[in-house]
C-alpha positions as CSV (number, residue, x, y, z in Angstrom):
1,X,0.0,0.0,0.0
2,X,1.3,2.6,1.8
3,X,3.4,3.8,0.1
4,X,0.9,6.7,1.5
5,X,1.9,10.6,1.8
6,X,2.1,12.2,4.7
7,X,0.1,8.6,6.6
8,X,2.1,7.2,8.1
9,X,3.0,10.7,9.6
10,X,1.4,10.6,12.5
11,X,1.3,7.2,13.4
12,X,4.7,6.5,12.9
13,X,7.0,5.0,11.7
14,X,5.7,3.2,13.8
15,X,8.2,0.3,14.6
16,X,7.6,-0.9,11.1
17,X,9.3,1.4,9.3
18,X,11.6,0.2,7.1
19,X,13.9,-1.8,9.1
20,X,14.7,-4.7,6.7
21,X,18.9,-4.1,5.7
22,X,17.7,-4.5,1.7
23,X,17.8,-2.1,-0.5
24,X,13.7,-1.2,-0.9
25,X,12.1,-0.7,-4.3
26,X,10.4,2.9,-5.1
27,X,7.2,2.2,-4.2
28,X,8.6,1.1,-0.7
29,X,10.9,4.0,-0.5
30,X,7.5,6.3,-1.8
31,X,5.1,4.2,0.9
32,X,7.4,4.8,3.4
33,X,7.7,8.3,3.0
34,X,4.7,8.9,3.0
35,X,3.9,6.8,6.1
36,X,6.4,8.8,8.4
37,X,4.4,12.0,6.9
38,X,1.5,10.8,8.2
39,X,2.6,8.7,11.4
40,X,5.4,10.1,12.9
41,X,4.1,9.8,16.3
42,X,3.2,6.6,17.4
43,X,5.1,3.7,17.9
44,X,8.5,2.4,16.7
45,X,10.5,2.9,13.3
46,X,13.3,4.1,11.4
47,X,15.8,2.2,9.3
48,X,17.9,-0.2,10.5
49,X,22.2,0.6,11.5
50,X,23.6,-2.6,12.4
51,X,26.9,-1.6,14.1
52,X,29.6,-4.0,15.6
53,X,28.5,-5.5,18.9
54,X,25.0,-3.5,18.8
55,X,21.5,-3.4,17.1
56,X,19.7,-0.4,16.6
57,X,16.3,-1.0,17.9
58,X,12.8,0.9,18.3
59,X,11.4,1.7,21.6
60,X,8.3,4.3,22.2
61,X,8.4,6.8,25.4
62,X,5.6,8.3,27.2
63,X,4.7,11.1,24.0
64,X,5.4,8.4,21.3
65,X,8.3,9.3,20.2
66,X,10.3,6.9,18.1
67,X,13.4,6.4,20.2
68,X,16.4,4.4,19.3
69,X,18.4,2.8,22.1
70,X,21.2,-0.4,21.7
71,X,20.0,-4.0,22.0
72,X,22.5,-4.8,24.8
73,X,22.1,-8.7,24.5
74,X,22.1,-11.1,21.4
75,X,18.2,-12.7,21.2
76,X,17.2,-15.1,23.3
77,X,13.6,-16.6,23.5
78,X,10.9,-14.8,26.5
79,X,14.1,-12.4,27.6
80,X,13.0,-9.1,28.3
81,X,15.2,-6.1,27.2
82,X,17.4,-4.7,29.9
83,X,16.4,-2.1,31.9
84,X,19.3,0.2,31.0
85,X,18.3,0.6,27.6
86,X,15.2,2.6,28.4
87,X,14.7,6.2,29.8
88,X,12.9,6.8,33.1
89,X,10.2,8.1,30.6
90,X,10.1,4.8,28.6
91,X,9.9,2.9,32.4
92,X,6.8,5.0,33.0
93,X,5.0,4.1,30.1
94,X,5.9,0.2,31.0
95,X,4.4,0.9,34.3
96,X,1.2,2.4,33.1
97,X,0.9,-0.3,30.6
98,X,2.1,-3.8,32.2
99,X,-0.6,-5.6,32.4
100,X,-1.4,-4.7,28.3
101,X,2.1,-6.4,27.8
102,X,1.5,-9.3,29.6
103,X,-2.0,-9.5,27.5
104,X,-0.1,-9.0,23.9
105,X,2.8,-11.5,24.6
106,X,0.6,-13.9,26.6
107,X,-1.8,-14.4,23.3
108,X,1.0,-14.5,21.2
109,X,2.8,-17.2,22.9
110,X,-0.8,-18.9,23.6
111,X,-1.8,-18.8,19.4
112,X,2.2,-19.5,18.3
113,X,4.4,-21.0,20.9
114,X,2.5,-22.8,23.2
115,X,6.3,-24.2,24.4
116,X,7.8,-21.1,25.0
117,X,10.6,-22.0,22.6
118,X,10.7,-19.9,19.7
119,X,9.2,-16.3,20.6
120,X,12.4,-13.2,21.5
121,X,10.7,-10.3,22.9
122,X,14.2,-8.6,24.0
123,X,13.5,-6.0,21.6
124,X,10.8,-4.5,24.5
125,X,7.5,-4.3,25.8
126,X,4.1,-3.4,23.6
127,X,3.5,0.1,24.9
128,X,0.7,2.7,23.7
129,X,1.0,5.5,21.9
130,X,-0.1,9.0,24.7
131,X,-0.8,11.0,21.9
132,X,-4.1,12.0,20.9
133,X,-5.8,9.5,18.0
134,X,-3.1,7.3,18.1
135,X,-3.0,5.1,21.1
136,X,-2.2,1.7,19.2
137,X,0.7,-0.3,19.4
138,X,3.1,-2.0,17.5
139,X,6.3,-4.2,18.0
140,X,8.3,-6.7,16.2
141,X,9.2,-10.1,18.5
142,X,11.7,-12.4,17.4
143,X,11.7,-15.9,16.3
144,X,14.2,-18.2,17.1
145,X,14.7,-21.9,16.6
146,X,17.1,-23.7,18.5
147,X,20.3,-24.5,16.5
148,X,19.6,-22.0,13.5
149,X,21.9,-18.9,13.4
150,X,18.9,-17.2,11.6
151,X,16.1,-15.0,13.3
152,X,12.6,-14.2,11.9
153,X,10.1,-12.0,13.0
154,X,6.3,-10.9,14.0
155,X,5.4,-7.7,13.4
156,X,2.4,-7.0,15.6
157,X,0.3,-4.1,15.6
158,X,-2.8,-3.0,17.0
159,X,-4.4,0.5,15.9
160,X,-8.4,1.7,17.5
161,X,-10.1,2.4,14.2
162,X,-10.9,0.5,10.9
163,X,-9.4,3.5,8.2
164,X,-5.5,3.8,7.7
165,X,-3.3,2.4,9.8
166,X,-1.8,-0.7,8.6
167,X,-3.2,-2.8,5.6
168,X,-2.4,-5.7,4.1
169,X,0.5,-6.0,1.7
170,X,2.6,-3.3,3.0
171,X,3.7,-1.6,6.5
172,X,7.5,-1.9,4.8
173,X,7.5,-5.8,5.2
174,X,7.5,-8.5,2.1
175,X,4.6,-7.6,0.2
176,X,2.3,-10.2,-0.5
177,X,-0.4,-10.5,-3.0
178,X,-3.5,-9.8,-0.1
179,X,-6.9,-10.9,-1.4
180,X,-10.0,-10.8,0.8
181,X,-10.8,-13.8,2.9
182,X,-14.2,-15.3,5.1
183,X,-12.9,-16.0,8.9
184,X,-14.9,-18.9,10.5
185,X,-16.8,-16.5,12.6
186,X,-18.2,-15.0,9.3
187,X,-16.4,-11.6,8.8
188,X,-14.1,-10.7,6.5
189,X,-9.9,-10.3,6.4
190,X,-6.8,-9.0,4.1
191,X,-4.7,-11.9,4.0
192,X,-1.8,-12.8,2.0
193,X,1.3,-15.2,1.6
194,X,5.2,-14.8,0.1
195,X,6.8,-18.1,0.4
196,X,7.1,-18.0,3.9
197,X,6.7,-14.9,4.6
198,X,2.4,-13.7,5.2
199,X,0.2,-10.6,6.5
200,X,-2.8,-10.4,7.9
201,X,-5.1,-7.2,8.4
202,X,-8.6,-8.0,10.3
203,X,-10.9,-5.2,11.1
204,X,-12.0,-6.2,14.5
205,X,-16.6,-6.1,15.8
206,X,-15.6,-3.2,17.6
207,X,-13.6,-1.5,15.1
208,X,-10.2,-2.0,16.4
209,X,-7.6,-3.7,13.6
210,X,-5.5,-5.9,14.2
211,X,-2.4,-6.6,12.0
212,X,0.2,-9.5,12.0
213,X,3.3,-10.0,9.4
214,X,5.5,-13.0,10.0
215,X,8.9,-12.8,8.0
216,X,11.7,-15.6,8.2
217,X,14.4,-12.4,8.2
218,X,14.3,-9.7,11.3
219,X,16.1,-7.1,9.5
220,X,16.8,-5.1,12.4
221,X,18.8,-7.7,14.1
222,X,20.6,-10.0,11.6
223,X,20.9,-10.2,7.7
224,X,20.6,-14.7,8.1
225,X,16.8,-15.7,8.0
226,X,15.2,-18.5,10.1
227,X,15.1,-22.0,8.3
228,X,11.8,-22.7,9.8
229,X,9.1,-20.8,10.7
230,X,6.0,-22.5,11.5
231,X,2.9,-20.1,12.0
232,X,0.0,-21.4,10.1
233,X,-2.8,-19.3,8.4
234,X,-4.9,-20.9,11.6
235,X,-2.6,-19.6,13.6
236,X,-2.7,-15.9,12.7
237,X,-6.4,-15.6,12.1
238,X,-7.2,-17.4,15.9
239,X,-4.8,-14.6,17.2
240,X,-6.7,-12.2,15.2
241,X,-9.9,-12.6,16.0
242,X,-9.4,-14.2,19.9
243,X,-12.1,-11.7,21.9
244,X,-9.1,-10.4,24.5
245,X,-6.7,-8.9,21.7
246,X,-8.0,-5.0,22.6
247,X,-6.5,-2.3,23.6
248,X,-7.3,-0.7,27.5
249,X,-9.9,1.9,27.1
250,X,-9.1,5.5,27.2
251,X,-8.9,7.5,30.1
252,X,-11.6,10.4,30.5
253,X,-9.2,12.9,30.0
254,X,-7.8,11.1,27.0
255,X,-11.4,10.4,25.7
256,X,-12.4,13.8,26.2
257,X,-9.6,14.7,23.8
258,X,-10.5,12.8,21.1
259,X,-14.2,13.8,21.4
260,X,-12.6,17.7,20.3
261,X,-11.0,16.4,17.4
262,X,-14.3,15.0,15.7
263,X,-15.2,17.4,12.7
264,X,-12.0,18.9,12.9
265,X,-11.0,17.9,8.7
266,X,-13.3,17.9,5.6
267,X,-14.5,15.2,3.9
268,X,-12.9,13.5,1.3
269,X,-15.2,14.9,-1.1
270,X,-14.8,18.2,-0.1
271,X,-11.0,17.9,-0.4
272,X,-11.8,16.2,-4.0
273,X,-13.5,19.3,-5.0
274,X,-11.3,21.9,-3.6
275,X,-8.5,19.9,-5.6
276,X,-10.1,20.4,-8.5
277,X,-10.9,23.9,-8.6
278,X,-7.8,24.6,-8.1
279,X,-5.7,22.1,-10.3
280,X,-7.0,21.3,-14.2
281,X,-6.8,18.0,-15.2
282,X,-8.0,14.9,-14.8
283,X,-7.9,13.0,-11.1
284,X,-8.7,9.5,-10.3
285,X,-9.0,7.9,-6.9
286,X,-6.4,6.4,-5.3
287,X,-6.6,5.8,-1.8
288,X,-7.8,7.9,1.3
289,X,-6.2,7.6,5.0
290,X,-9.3,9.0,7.4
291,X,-7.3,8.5,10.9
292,X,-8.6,10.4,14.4
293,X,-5.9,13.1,13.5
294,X,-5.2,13.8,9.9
295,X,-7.2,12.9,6.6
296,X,-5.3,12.3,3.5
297,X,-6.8,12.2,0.3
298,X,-4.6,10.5,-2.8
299,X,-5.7,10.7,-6.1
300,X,-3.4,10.2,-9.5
301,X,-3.3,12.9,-12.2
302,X,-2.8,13.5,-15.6
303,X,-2.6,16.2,-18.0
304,X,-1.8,15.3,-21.5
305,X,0.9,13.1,-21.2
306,X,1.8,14.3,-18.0
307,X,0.9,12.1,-14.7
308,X,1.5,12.4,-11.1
309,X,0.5,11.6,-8.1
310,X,-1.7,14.2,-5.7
311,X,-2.2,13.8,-1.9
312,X,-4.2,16.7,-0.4
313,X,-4.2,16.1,4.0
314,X,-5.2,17.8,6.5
315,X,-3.5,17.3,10.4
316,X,-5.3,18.1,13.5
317,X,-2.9,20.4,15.8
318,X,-1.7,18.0,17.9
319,X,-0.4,15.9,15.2
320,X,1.4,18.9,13.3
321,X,4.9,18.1,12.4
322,X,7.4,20.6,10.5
323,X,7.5,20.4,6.9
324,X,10.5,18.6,5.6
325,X,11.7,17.3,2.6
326,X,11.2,13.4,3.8
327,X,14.1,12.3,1.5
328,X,17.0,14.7,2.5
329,X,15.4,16.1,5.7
330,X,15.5,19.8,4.5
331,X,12.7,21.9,5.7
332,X,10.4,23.8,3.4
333,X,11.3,27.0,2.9
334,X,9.1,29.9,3.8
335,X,6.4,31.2,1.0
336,X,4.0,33.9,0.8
337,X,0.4,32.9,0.9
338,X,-2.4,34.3,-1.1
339,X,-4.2,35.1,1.6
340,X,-1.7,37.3,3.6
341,X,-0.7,34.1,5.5
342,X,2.6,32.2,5.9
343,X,3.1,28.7,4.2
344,X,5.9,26.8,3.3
345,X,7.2,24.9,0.2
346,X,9.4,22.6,-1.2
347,X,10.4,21.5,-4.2
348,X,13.4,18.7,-5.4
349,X,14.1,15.6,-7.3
350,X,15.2,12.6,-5.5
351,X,16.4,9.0,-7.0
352,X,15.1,5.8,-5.3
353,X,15.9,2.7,-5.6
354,X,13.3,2.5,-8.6
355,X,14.4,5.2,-10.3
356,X,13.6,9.0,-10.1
357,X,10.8,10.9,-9.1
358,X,10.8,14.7,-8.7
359,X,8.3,16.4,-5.2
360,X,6.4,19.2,-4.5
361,X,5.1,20.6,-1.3
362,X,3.4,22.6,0.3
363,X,1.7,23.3,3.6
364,X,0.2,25.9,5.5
365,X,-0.7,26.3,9.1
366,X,-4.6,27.6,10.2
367,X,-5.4,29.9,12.4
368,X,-6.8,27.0,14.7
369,X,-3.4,25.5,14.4
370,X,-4.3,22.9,11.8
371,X,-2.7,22.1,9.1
372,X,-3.2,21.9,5.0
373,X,-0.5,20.1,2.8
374,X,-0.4,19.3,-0.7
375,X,2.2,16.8,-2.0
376,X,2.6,16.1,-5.3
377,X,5.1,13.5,-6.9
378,X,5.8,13.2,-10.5
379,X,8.0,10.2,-12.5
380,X,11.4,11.4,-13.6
381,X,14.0,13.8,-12.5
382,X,12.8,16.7,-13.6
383,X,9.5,19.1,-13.2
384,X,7.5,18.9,-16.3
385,X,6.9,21.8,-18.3
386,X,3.0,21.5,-17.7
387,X,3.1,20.7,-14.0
388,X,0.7,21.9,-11.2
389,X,2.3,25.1,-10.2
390,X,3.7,26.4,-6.7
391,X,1.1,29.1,-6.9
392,X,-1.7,26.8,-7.9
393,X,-0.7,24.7,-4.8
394,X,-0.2,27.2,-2.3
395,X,-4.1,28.6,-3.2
396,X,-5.0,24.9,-2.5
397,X,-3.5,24.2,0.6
398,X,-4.8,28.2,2.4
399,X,-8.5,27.7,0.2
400,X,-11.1,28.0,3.5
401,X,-12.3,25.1,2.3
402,X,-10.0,22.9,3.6
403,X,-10.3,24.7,7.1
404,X,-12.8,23.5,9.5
């Protein structure tokens, strides 16, 4: 999926992120991007240094923060990480939330390692996102078989809403080909295989979803995948669907929160037609992220011969993050708004691993402390002669329209 601009912003990089030691293919790179646009505040993530005698690895403190801190000890099954590798904040957050790990790695080792023989959580505990719309989880746990040099991985997440999030057939792992399955209890999953690798995204009766991705390799930790690694399609969809995989229920004053943000973005087909009023051409639907704090709305273009690919979002203030460059980490550069007001703008090719592809952005900030962005990515190394232009997108992103 994902590849998804500015998504996977505000939930984070969310431990997924690419972590695998591979070079990735564009669309990864692109999904990726556009996933730390859009989730940069939830869980764990980033991509993986392996230095000598160390592991990079992904904790989450109190705010959600992505924090890096050194695996201290090589893998071993059920070991917890030490406590030296996480900040008093991080130790407060496994305080408040001890009892939700003992609930994620009890069903995990209940549905997939009855034995307690394979299953490494010494990368640390499933903690919850603190900031507002995004109190999920998400956390990668080892697999080891005794004997094998090689390590796999789970990649476990668990997000409190149906829209976005994590689908099927991308979060940065092995990309299989997801089609829609029939559960025994009569709803319906995203499930797919890749020799042995497999995902599985299952929108729970209370509208919680629940994702698992099972991959012989754990990138973060080793570049030698596991010979054997045994989890069954049964396996995943009884962990999916077991009735105690939820997350705790909000607080009041976390709830009450939430409750402000509802209404806060316009619909998708509001930002549809704003798009279009402002941009010529012709737009087909891509995909639309509708999370508790942003709403991104992606749509493919074409003019002539010219294509690209649109994503019009909208953030909630307490998910604002700066506007950078994702590729080179350059912020936008200040820009005069049609409306008086300040925005910001960027512009640059970059080369992926796929080849070329030349950005534009731009975002401005609301008087209610919202934000508007506009990112636009064509094919190629270099602007088109016919492309939407800076002002056209700066008139898009400050339109009332998009302002709620």
């Amino acid at each position: 999926m994902i590849d998804e601009k500015l998504l996977l912003e505000r939930l984070t990089d969310a431990a997924e992120a690419q972590d695998d030691l591979l070079p990735r293919s564009l669309a990864d790179d692109l999904n990726a991007g556009r996933r730390r646009l859009r989730r940069r505040r939830i869980l764990t993530g980033g991509t993986a240094l392996v230095a000598a005698g160390a592991v990079a690895v992904a904790t989450i403190g109190m705010s959600g923060v992505l924090k890096d801190s050194p695996q201290m000890e090589a893998p071993v099954a059920t070991q917890q990480a030490p406590a030296n590798t996480q900040s008093a904040e991080d130790a407060a957050a496994v305080a408040r939330t001890s009892g939700f790990d003992t609930l994620m790695k009890g069903l995990l080792v209940k549905h997939f390692d009855p034995a307690k023989k394979h299953l490494d959580f010494s990368v640390g505990p499933f903690l919850i996102g603190s900031d507002v719309g995004v109190h999920g989880t998400a956390r990668k746990v080892g697999w080891n078989v005794a004997g094998d040099k090689g390590q796999g991985m789970l990649y476990v997440n668990l997000f409190p809403y149906a829209k976005g999030g994590t689908e099927c057939g991308g979060e940065g792992q092995p990309v299989p080909t997801c089609h829609q399955i029939t559960l025994p209890n009569g709803r319906s999953a995203m499930f797919g295989r890749k020799g042995k690798a497999a995902q599985l995204s299952y929108v729970q009766p209370d509208g919680e979803t629940a994702f698992l991705a099972i991959d012989p390799l754990f990138g973060n930790n080793t570049t030698i995948p596991v010979k054997t690694l045994d989890i069954t399609d049964a396996q995943m969809i009884a962990w999916a669907t077991d009735p105690k995989l939820n997350l705790p229920p909000l607080s009041a004053d976390d709830q009450a929160k939430e409750d402000k943000l509802k209404g806060f973005a316009p619909t998708r087909e509001q930002i549809v037609l704003t798009t279009a009023e402002h941009v010529p051409g012709k737009f087909t639907s891509n995909r639309v992220d509708d999370l508790p704090t942003m709403i991104d709305v992606v749509q493919n273009w074409s003019k002539g011969s010219t294509t690209a690919e649109v994503s019009v979002s909208v953030y909630a203030s307490p998910a604002v993050m700066p506007c950078v460059d994702e590729p080179s980490g350059k912020k936008c550069l200040p820009a005069s708004a049609p409306n008086g007001g300040k925005a910001e703008f960027y512009e640059a090719p970059h080369t992926y691993q796929g080849g070329p592809m030349y950005e534009m952005q731009a975002a401005f900030t609301q008087p209610d402390g919202d934000q508007a962005r506009v990112r636009i990515l064509y094919p190629g190394k270099k602007k088109p002669a016919n492309a939407i232009t800076k002002e056209q997108m700066l008139a898009m992103v400050t339109d009332p329209a998009l302002d709620r």
